[in-house]
C-alpha positions as a Markdown table, in Angstrom:
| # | Residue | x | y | z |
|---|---|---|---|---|
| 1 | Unk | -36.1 | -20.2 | -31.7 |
| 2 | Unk | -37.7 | -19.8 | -34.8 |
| 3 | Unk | -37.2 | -16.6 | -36.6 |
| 4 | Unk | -39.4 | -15.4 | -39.3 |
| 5 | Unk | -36.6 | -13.6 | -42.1 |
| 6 | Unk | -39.0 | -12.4 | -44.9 |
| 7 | Unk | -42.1 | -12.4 | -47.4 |
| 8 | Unk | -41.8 | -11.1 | -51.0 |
| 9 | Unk | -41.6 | -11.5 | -54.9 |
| 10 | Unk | -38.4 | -13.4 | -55.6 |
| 11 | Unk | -36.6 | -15.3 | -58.6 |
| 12 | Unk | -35.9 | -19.3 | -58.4 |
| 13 | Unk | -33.1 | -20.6 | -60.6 |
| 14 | Unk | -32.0 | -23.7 | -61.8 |
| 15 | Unk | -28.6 | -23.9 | -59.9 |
| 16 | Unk | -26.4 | -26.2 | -62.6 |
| 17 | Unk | -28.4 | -24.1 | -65.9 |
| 18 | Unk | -28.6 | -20.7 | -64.0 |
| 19 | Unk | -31.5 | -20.4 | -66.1 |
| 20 | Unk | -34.6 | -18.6 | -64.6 |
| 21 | Unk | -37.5 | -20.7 | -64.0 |
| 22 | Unk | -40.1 | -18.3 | -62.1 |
| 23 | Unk | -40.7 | -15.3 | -60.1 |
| 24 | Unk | -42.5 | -16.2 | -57.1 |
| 25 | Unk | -43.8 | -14.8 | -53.7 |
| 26 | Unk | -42.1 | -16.7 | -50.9 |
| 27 | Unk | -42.3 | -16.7 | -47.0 |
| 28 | Unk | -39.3 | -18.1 | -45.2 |
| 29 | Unk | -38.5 | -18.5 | -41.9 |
| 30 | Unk | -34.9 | -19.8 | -40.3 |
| 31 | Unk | -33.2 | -21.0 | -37.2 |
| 32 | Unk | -30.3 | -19.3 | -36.3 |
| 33 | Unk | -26.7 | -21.0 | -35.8 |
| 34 | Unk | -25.9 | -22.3 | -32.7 |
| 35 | Unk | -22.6 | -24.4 | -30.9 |
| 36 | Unk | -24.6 | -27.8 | -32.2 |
| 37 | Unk | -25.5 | -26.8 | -35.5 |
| 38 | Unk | -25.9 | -24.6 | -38.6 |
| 39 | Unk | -28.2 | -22.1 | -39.5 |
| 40 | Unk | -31.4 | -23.3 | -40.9 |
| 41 | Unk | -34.1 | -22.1 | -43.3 |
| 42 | Unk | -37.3 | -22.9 | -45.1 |
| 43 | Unk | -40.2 | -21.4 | -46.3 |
| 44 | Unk | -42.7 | -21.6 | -49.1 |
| 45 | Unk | -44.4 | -20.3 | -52.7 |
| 46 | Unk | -46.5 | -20.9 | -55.4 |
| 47 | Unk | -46.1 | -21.3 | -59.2 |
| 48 | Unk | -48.2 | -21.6 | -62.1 |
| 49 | Unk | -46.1 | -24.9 | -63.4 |
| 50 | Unk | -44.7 | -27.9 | -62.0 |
| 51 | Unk | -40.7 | -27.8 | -61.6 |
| 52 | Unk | -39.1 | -31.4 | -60.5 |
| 53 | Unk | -38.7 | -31.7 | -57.0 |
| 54 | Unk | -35.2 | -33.9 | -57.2 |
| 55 | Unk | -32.9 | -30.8 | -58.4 |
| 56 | Unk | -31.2 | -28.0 | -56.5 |
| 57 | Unk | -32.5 | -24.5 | -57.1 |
| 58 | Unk | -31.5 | -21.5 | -56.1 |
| 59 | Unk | -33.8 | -18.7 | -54.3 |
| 60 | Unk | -32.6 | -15.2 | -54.7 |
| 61 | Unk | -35.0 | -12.7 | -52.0 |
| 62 | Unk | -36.3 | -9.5 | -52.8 |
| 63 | Unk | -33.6 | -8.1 | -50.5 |
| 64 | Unk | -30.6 | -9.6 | -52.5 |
| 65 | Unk | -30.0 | -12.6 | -50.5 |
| 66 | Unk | -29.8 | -15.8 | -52.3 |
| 67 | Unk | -29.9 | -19.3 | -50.9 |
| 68 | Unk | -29.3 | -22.7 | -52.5 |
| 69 | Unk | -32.5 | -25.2 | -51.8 |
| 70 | Unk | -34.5 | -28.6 | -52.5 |
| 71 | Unk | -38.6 | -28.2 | -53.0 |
| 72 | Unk | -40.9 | -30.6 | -52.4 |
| 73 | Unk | -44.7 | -30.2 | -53.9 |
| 74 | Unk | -47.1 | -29.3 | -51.1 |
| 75 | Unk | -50.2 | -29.5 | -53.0 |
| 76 | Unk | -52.0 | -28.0 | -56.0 |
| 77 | Unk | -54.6 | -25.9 | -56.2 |
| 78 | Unk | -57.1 | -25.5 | -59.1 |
| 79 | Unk | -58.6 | -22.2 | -59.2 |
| 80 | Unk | -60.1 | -22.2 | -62.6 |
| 81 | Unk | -60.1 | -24.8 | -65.6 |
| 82 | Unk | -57.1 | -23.1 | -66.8 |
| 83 | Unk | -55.4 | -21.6 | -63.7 |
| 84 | Unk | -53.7 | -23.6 | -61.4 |
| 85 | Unk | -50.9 | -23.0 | -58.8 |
| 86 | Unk | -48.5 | -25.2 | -57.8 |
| 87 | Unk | -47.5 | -25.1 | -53.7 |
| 88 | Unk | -43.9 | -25.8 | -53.1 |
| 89 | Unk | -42.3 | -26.2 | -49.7 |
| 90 | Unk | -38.4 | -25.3 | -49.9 |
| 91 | Unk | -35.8 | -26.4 | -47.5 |
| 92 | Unk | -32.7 | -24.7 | -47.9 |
| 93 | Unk | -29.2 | -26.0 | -48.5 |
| 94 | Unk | -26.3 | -24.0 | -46.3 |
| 95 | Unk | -26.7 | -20.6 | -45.7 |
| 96 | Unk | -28.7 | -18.1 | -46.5 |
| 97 | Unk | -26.4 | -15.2 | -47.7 |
């Protein structure tokens, strides 16, 4: 059963630099644990800059939790000449805590 955890403005770190990258608006959603496997959680957000999608971030919610994850680009979206968001899906890495 899919549960739908949160929506709000968080902060993504590089995980080996702990350096900020962005404060973003996420959604994520998780599967709880069950006898056959872990817990599991994804979700989304959008940036105004490319990160590379081969490094491990770190999401930390709104609500304090903090979760280590991978993103992939989803797509990117021109708005104007000069503003452009960058859609991120992010699948996280162990549990969200």
């Amino acid at each position: 059963m899919v549960t739908f955890v949160s929506n709000g403005l968080g902060t993504i770190y590089d995980t080996e630099e702990k350096d900020t990258l962005a404060k973003v608006a996420y959604r994520i959603y998780r599967n709880p644990a069950t006898e056959q496997r872990g817990e599991e959680w994804w979700g989304s957000f959008a940036i105004k800059f490319p990160v590379a999608e081969l490094d491990e971030y770190t999401l930390e919610m709104e609500d304090g939790r903090k979760g280590a994850c991978s993103l992939q680009m989803r797509k990117v979206q021109q708005i104007t000449e000069t503003l452009i968001f960058y859609h991120y899906d992010l699948t996280g890495i162990g549990v969200l805590k």
